[in-house]
C-alpha positions in Angstrom: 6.5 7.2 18.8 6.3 5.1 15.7 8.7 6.3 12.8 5.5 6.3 10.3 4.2 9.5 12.2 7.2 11.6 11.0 6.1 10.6 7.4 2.6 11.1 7.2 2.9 13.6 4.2 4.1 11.0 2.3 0.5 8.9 3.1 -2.4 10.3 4.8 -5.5 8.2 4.6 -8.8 9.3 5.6 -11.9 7.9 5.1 -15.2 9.9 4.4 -19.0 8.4 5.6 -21.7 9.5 4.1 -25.4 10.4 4.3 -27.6 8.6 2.3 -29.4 10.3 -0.6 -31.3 9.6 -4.0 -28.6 8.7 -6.6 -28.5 6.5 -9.4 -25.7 4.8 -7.6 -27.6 1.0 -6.1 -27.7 1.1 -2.1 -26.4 -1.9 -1.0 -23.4 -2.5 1.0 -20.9 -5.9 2.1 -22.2 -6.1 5.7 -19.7 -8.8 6.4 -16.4 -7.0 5.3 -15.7 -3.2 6.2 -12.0 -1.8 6.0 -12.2 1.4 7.6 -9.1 3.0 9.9 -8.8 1.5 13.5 -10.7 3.3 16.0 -7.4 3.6 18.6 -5.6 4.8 15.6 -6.7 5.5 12.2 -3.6 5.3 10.7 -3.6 1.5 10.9 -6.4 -0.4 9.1 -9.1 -3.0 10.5 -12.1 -5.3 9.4 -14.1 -3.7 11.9 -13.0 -1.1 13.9 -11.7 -2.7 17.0 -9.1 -4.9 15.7 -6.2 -3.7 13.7 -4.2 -5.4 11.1 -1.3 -5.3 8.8 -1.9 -5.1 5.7 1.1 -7.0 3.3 1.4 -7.8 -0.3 1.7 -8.0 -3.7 0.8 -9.2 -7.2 2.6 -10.0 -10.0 0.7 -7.0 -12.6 0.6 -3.4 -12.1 -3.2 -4.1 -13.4 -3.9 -7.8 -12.4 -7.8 -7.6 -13.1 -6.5 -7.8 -16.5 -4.6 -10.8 -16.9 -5.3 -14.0 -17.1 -3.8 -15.1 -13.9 -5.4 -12.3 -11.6 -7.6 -14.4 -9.3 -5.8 -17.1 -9.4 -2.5 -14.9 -7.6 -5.2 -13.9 -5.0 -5.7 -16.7 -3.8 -1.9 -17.5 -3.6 -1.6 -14.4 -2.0 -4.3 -15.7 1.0 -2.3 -18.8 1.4 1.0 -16.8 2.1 -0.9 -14.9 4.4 -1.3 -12.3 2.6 -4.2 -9.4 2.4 -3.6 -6.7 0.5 -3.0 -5.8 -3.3 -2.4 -2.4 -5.1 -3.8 -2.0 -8.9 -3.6 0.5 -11.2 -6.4 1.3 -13.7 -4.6 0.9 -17.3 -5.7 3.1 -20.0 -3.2 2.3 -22.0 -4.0 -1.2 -23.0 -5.3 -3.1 -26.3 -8.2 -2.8 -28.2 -10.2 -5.6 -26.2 -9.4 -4.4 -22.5 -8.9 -0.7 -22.3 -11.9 1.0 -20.2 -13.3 2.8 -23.1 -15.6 1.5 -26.1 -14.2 1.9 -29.6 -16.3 3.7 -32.3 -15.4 2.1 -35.7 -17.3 4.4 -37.2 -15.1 7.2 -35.9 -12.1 5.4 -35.7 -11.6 6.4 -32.3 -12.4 5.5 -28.5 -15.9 7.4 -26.9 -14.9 8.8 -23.6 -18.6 8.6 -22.6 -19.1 5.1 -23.0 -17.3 2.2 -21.4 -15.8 -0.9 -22.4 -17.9 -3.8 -20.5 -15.2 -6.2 -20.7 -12.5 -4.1 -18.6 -15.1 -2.8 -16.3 -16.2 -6.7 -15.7 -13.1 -7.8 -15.7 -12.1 -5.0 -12.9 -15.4 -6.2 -10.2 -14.6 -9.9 -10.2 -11.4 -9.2 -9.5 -12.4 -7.1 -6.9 -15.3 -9.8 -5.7 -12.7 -12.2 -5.5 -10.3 -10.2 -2.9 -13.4 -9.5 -1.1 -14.3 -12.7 -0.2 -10.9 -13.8 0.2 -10.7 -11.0 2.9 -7.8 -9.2 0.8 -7.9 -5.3 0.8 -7.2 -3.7 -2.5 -5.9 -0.4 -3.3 -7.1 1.5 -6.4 -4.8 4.0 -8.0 -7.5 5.5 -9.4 -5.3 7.9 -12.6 -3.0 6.1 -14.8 0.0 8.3 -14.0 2.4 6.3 -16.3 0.1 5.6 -19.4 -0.9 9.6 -19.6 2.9 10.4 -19.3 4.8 12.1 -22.2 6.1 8.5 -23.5 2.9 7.0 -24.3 0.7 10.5 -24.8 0.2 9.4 -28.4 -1.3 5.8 -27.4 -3.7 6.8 -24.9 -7.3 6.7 -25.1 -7.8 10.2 -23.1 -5.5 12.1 -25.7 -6.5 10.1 -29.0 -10.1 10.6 -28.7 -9.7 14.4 -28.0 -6.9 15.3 -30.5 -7.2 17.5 -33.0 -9.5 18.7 -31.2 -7.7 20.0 -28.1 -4.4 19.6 -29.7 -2.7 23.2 -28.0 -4.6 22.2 -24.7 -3.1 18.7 -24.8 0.6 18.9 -25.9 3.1 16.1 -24.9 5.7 19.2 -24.6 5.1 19.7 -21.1 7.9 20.1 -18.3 8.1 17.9 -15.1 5.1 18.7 -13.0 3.3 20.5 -15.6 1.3 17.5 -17.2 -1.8 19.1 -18.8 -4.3 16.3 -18.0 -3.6 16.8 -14.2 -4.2 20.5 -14.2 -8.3 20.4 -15.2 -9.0 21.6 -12.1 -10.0 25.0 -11.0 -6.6 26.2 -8.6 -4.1 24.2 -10.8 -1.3 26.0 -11.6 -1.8 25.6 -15.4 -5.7 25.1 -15.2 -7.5 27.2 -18.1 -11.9 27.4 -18.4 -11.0 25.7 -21.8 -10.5 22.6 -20.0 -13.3 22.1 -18.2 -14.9 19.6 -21.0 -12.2 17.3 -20.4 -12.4 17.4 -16.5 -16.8 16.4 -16.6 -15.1 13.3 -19.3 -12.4 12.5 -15.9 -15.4 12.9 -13.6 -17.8 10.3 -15.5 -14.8 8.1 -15.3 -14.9 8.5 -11.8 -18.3 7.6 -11.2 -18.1 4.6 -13.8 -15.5 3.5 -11.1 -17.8 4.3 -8.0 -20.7 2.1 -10.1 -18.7 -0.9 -10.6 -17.3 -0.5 -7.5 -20.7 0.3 -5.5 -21.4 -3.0 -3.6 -17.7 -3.6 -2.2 -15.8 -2.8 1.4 -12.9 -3.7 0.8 -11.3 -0.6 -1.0 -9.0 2.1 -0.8 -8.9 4.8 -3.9 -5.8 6.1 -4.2 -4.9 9.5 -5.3 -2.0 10.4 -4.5 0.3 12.5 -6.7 4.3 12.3 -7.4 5.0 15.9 -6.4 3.7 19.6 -5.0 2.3 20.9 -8.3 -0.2 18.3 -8.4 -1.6 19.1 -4.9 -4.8 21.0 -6.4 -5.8 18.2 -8.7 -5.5 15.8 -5.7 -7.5 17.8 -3.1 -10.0 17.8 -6.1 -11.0 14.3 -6.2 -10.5 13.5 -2.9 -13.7 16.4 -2.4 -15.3 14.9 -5.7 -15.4 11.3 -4.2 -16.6 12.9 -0.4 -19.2 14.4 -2.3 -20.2 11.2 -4.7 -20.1 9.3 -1.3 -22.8 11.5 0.2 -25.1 10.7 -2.4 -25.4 6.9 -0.6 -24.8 5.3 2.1 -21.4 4.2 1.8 -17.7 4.4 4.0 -14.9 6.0 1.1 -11.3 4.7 2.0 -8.7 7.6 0.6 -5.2 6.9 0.2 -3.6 10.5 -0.5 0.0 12.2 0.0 2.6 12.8 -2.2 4.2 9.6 -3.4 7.3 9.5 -6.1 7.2 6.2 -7.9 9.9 3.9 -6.2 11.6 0.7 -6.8 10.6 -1.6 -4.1 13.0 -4.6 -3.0 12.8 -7.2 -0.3 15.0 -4.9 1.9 12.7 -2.0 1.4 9.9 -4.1 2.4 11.0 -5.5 5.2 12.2 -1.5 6.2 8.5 0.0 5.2 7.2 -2.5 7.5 9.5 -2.1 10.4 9.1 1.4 10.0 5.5 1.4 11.0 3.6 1.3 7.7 0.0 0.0 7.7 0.1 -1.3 4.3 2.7 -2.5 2.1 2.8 -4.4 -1.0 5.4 -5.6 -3.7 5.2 -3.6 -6.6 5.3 -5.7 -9.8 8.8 -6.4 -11.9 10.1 -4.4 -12.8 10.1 -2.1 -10.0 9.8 -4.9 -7.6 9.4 -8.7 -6.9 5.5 -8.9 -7.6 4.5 -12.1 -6.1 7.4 -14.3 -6.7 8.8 -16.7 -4.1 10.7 -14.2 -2.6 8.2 -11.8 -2.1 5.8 -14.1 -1.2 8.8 -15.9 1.4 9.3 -11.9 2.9 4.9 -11.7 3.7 5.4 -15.0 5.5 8.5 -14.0 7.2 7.3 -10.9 8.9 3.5 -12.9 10.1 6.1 -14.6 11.9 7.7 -11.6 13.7 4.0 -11.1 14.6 3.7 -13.6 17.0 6.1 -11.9 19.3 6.1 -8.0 18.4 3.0 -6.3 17.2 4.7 -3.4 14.6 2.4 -1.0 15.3 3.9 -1.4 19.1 7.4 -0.9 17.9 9.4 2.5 17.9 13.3 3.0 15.8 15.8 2.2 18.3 19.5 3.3 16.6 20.8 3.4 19.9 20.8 -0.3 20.1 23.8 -0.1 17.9 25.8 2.6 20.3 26.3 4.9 17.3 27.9 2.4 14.9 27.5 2.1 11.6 25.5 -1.0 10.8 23.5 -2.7 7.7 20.7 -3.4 10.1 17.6 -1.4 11.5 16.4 -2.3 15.0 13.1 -1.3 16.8 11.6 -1.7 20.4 8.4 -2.1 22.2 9.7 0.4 25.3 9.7 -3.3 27.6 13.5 -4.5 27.3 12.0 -6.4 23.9 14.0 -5.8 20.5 13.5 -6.9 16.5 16.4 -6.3 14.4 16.4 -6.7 10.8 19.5 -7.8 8.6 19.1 -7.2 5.0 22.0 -9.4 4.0 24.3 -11.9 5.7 26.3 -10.6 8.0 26.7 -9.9 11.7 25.8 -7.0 14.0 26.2 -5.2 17.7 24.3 -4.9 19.5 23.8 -2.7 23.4 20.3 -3.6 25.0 19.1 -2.2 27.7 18.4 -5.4 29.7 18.1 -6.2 33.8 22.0 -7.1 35.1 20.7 -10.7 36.0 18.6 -11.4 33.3 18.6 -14.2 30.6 17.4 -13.5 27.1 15.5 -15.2 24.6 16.7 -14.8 21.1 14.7 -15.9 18.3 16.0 -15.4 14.8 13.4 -15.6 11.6 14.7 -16.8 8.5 13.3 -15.0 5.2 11.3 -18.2 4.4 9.6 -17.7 7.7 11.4 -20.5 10.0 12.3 -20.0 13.2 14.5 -21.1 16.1 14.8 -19.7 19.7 17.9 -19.7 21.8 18.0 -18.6 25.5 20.9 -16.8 26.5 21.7 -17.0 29.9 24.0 -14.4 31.9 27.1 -13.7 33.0 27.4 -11.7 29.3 29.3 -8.1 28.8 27.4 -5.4 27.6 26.9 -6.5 24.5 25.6 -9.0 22.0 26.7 -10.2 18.5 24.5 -11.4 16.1 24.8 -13.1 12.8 23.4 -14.6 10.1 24.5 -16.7 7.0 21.5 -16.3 5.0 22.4 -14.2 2.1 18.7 -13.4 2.1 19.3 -11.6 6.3 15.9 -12.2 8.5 14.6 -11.2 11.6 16.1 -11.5 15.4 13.6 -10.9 18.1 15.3 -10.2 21.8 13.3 -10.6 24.3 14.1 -10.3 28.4 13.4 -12.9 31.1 13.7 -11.4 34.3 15.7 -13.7 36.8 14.0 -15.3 39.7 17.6 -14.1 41.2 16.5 -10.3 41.2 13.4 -12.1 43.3 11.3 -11.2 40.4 8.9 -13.4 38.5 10.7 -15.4 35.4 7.9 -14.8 32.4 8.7 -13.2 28.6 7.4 -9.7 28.1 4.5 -9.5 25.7 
């Protein structure tokens, strides 16, 4: 069984389809691009149902609909072959791009009306994956900008303090993060908050509007740890509900998911692992869409034209209980991928027939590749090496011998 089963809590996605009914939301709908879970198995995604793919990564913003050079990475990102990208909707940003309007005459930011600039800004963006055929991942709260550190900066609290000021103190502990606990069932929910959380739910349906006419989308509300489960179940219900107001498929990313530093090694692992989707975080908690990251994407469509991943289950026993730098996986047919973080060399004890030859490819980080065929007598075991600093990929793959009066062909 694939190792990304034993780890579901940390990413559960589900998708919600909806009757249609009156709403103020527009009915139309991409007829031409769908993401939506595989139909075999819905934790891996596909354009339509039937075929699945692997989504990979990156960009080099946490929030690249707001920079300059957003579309432009996008359709870097398609030429390295890749399809997927994870944003996060700032709040804390400047006075031109932040999703709220300013009031001059109040000297503060209207949490009822919206800045047009961020909001068109965010849907080319998002038009622009879309026809590229690149998924895109919304994390839908700004769990960084409404931390403690930048609680004074943030539209959200400016606009409501004094106001709310014993509601809204920075002086929270770990887990107990006022804005997140609006909802009825939150540990520190109190009917006093209920203002703010119809403000979070018009934000919400400002994103659903901008967002109405696209396919290609995941929300993503996960949360970094338990106490935070109520506030997630929440939206996940609110945006089921919205949904059912039109006709429209909702892709939900939820789970509980600490923020992480990602890098290439990590990657590569994720993927090997089983994830469906994966994608470089930007520096400085990973590579973005720099050369290396863009290098790893290529590397691993590689592996893909000999091991599907989603075929692949851990196989530590390829190693005979040593202590390695590498991770290896199988397919169950005699056919092996190993991955070497860093240079080095590794052991290895496959399971192969007595007479049989074996193909080795190895897959360097930039995606080459070069095949050897090793042909038996051999012991029991295999070395392998590599002198790229960066590691890479070995496949293994058995040839039965015409000796054993079998057929000589490569296993899928």
């Amino acid at each position: 069984m694939n190792l990304y089963r034993f780890i579901t809590v940390l990413l559960l996605l589900t998708t919600f389809t909806a009757c249609s009914k009156s709403s103020g939301l527009k009915e139309t709908a991409t007829e031409t691009l769908d993401l939506q879970p595989w139909s075999d198995d819905p934790v891996y995604w596909s354009w339509n149902g039937e075929d699945p793919v692997l989504l990979l990564g990156g960009a080099s913003s946490d929030s690249p609909f707001l920079t300059e050079h957003g579309k432009e990475d996008l359709g870097a990102l398609k030429k390295t072959l890749g399809n997927y990208v994870e944003i996060n909707l700032c709040t804390v940003c400047d006075s031109v791009t932040t999703p709220f309007a300013w009031q001059e005459a109040l000297g503060t930011y209207q949490l009822t009306q919206y800045n047009e600039a961020y909001w068109g800004q965010l849907q080319e963006y998002l038009q622009t994956a879309s026809r590229l055929g690149i998924a895109v991942k919304i994390k839908v709260w700004d769990w960084q900008g409404l931390g403690a550190n930048y609680w004074s900066e943030n539209p959200w609290i400016t606009a409501l303090l004094p106001v709310t000021d014993s509601l809204l103190s920075s002086d929270f502990l770990p887990g107990e993060n006022p804005f997140f606990h609006t909802v009825p069932g939150a540990l520190m929910y109190v009917p006093a908050l209920d203002s703010l959380r119809q403000l979070q739910e018009g934000f919400v349906d400002q994103l659903l509007r901008t967002t109405q006419d696209l396919n290609n989308l995941i929300f993503d509300i996960s949360v970094p740890g338990n106490t935070y489960i109520p506030w997630m179940a929440y939206w996940g219900s609110y945006l089921e509900d919205r949904a059912a107001r039109y006709n429209r498929r909702v892709n939900l990313s939820v789970g509980i998911e600490p923020p992480q530093r990602m890098n290439i090694a990590r990657f590569n692992q994720l993927v090997l692992s089983g994830a469906p989707a994966v994608a470089h975080p930007a520096r400085p908690n990973g590579n973005g869409l720099n050369g290396l990251a863009q290098a790893s994407i290529r590397g691993i469509r590689t592996v893909e034209q000999h091991l599907k991943f989603r075929n692949l289950r851990p196989a530590p026993e390829i190693f005979n209980g040593e202590e390695v730098i590498a991770d290896a996986a199988t397919d169950g047919q005699g056919n092996y991928l190993i991955y070497l973080p860093r240079a080095g060399s590794v052991e290895i004890y496959p399971e192969v027939e007595q007479h049989a030859a074996v193909n080795v490819t190895v897959v360097g980080y930039l995606g080459t590749q070069k095949s050897e065929l090793l042909e038996p007598p051999y012991g029991e075991s295999f070395r392998l090496f590599t002198e790229e600093k960066r590691g890479g990929w070995m496949i293994l793959k058995g040839i039965l011998s015409k000796e054993c009066g079998k057929l000589s062909v490569l296993k899928p």
